[in-house]
Steps between C-alpha positions, in 0.01 A plus 500: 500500500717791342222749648514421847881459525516872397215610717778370802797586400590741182216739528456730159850402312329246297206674459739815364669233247228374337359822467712621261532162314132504478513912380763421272322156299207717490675742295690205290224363431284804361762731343706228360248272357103574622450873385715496204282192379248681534674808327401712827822620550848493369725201621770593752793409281403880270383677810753733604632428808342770750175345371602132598620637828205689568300181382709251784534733762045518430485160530723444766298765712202307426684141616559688821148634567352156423745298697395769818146436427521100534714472777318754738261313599747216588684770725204563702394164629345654829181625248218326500088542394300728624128579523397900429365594843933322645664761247209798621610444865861463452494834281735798601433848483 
């Protein structure tokens, strides 16, 4: 179990890793074969290279905002359900 092992012991570093694999075989995938199948968008071999970099560093933005996503609620174990009138008598302010 490669999730729990991680949960224990090497807290985000994975997560961090394959975030940017999976940001950057997103961006493999679509600019050098998906979109210019589709002739959406110029393949990344004539793109100049500001527009490639401004294409990875996209895509590895978005890898990092998904991998935050799906491991916060791992981080916060301690949550659990809870019925309307709980979270109106627990409210602050």
């Amino acid at each position: 179990m490669p999730v729990a092992r991680e949960r224990r012991g090497r807290g985000t570093r994975g997560g961090v890793w394959r975030a940017g694999v999976f940001g950057l075989t997103l961006w493999g995938v679509g600019m050098l074969a998906l979109l210019p199948a589709l002739r959406v968008a110029r393949p990344a071999w004539k793109a100049s290279l500001l527009e490639n970099a401004t294409n990875v560093a996209a895509h590895l933005a978005y890898g990092f905002a998904v991998q935050l996503v799906v491991e916060e609620p791992a981080r916060q174990r301690a949550h659990r359900r809870t019925s309307d009138a709980e979270r109106q008598a627990s409210r602050v302010g």
